[in-house]
Residue, then its C-alpha position, 0 to 999 in steps of 0.5 A: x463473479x464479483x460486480x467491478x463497480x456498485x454503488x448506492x445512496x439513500x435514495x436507490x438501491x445499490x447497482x452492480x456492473x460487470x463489465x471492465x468499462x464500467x470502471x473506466x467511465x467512473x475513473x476516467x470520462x467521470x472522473x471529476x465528477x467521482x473525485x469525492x470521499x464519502x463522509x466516514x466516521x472511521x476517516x474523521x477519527x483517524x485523520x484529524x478530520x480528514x485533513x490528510x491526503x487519503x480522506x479529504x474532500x475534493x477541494x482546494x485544500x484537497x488539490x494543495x495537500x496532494x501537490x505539497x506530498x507529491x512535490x515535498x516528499x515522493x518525488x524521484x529527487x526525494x525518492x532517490x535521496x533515501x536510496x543509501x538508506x534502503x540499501x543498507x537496510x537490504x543488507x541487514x535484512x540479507x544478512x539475518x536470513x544469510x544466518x537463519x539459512x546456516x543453521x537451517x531455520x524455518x523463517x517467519x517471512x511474512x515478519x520478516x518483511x513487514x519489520x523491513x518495510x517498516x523500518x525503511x518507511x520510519x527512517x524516510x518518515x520520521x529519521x529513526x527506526x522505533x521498537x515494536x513497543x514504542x507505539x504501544x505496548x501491542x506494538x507497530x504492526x498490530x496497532x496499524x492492523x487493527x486500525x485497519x479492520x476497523x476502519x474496514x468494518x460496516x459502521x452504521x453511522x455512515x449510512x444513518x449519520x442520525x445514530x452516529x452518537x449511540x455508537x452502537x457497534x462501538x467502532x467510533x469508540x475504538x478509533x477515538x483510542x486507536x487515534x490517541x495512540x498515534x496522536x501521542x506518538x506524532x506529537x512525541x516525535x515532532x516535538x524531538x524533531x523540533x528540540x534537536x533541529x540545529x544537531x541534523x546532519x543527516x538527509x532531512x525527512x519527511x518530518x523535517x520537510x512538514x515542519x520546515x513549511x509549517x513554520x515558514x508559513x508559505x504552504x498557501x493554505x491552512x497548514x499546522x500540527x494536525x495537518x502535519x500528523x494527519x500526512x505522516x498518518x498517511x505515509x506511515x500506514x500506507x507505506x507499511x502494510x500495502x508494500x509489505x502484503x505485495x511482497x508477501x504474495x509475490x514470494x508466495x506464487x512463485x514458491x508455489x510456482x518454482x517454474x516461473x522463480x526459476x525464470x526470475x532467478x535465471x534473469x536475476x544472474x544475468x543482469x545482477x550476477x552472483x557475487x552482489x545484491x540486487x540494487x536499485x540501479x538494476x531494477x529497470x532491466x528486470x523484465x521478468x521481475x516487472x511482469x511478476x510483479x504485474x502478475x501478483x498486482x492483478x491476483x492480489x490487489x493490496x487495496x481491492x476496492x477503491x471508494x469514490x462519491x459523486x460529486x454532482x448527479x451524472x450517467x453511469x452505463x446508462x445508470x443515473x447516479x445521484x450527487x452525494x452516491x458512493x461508488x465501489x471500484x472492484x479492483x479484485x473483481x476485475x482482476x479475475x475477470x474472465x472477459x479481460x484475462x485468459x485463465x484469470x485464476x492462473x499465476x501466468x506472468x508470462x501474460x504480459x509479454x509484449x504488453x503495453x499494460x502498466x501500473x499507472x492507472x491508465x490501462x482500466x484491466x489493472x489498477x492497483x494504485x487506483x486512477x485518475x485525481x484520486x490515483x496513489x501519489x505514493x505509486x512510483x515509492x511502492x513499486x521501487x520498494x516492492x521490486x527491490x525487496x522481491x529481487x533481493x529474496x528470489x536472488x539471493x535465496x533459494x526457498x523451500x516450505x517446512x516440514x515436507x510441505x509441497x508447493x501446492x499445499x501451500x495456504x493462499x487464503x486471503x485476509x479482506x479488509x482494507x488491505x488484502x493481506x494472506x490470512x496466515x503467515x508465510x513461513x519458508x526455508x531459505x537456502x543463501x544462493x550467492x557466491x560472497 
């Protein structure tokens, strides 16, 4: 089994901590203390010197950014304005695997979420869905994935800052280019945005909002073009591939579990009916939903690990920790670990009948959104995009794997990085089940 917390500076060795509390101490009684980022040569590359919210040092700067992007940008008000949006993208999206489902199609589903998440995250970003070209010619989801395995491998530069100029494994190289392509892209789109400001008639998004307290000068802190690209960084990134993979293995396990998409399904036709999709308004009666959802969160944590650095020296389940360690919460480990969960292997939503356990970074068993200062800002956006999409697959279509397969011979493999997606693409048959 997995250790749930290690940690390790250059002066002691790593230690490892199997027990659930271990990560309770670091988020919650410590979590002041533990509030820092390890300085990453990945992190200064791709976030304008760490000047976004995801890699900043705690600070300041770090506490105004956050309340800026929680206040400005993912509040339930901003959340909630984009909602025509997200519906008439559900609609499109309904509608091509309607078609795909007439004529009997194989689906390429893991594509399939990945350009919808895509698309609702560019139109709340930057007011616009692009292409796959226009980032780059390898196109948005590749560039964004391969920013993430770098950012995900070992550098030797960040435990021996000396050799940083060698660039032995020439990471830093690779995220100098990766960074010129969103740069240039950021800067294209902000300078669009500023050109056809006074044509706006639609809901302003969150470039509008980023330049709009850029230039009146009233954020209360150092605010220009970097920090305005390092956060739509952060939302575009964030908001594509963590939502999408969530997606992903939810319809994956309940394929591969026909009895509990069944019992979704059956709840679905009682609060939704048969004549119309899932919308948002329904979300809160969904139980069954919101315990899948959980059950998928704990298997699958779309960030496994969560990377903390000590602030100050401080004891750990009676470990001294040195001021300046990085600290590893093991969010995958704790998820299977059978001192917590009842056969923790097993796809049982069932499990969360009767439990007070939410997402919300308060109960330590699942943390998928991280807790304390450094907990997920974007929390409430993504669990409103994973529950609609999953709603809407598992209502409006029945699913079945190609060629014969049977539900147990599907590949649940799992791609590590910093975000754990399935290592190969998910591909199903849909059978449209609604009556209009």
């Amino acid at each position: 089994m997995a250790p749930s917390c290690t940690y390790a500076s250059a002066s002691c060795p790593p230690l490892s901590y199997r027990r659930l509390p271990a990560a309770e101490l670091v988020l919650k009684t410590h979590d002041l203390i533990f509030a820092g980022r390890a300085h990453l040569q990945a992190a200064k590359e791709i976030s304008y010197d760490k000047r976004n919210v995801v890699f900043a040092p705690y600070g300041s700067y770090w506490r105004n950014m956050r309340k800026l992007c929680t206040l400005e940008l993912l509040s339930n008000f901003r959340i909630n304005q984009f909602q025509p949006m997200r519906r008439a993208e559900i609609e499109v999206f309904v509608g091509s695997l309607r078609r795909a489902a007439g004529k009997r199609e194989t689906v390429d589903i893991s594509a399939r979420i990945s350009a919808l998440i895509g698309d609702m995250t560019c139109l709340m970003v930057f007011g616009r869905k692009f292409a796959d070209g226009d980032l780059d010619e390898k196109g948005f989801k590749a560039v964004i994935g391969e920013t993430l395995q770098v950012a995900a491998l070992p550098n030797i530069a960040d435990f021996f800052p000396f050799m940083a100029a060698l660039d032995l494994q020439g990471l830093t190289r690779r995220m100098k280019e990766l960074s010129k392509t969103f740069d240039g892209f950021l800067e294209r789109i902000i300078d669009d945005h500023i050109e056809n400001k006074q044509e706006k008639k639609h809901a302003q998004d969150f470039v509008d909002t980023m330049m709009t307290i850029m230039e009146s000068g009233e954020a209360g802190f150092e605010f220009d073009r970097r920090h305005v690209k390092a956060v739509l960084l952060d939302m575009l990134i964030a908001g594509m591939d963590t939502s999408s993979a969530v997606v992903e293995w939810t319809l994956s396990e309940l394929i591969r579990h026909p009895k509990a998409m069944k019992k979704l399904q059956q709840e679905l036709e009682q609060v939704v009916g048969m004549d119309q999709i899932v919308e948002e308004s329904h979300l809160d009666r969904l139980e069954y939903l919101d315990m899948v959802v959980k059950e998928t969160f704990r298997l699958h944590p779309a960030v496994p690990i969560l990377i903390h650095q000590s602030l100050e020296d401080c004891i750990v389940d009676q470990f001294h920790v040195p001021k300046g360690s990085r600290l590893i919460v093991n969010v995958w480990s704790i998820g299977k670990d059978p001192n917590v969960w009842r056969e923790p292997q097993k796809f049982l939503p069932e499990r969360f009948i009767g439990s007070n356990i939410d997402l919300r970074g308060q109960d330590f068993q699942l943390i998928p959104f991280g807790s304390g200062r450094r907990g997920c800002p974007g929390l409430q956006l993504g669990l409103t995009v994973v529950r609609l999409v999953v709603a809407q697959l598992v209502h409006c279509f029945d699913w079945e794997l190609p060629d014969g397969m049977v539900a147990s011979e599907l590949d649940m493999a799992e791609h590590f990085g910093l975000v754990t997606c399935r290592d190969n693409h998910l591909l199903a048959v849909p059978t449209y089940r609604l009556l209009k």
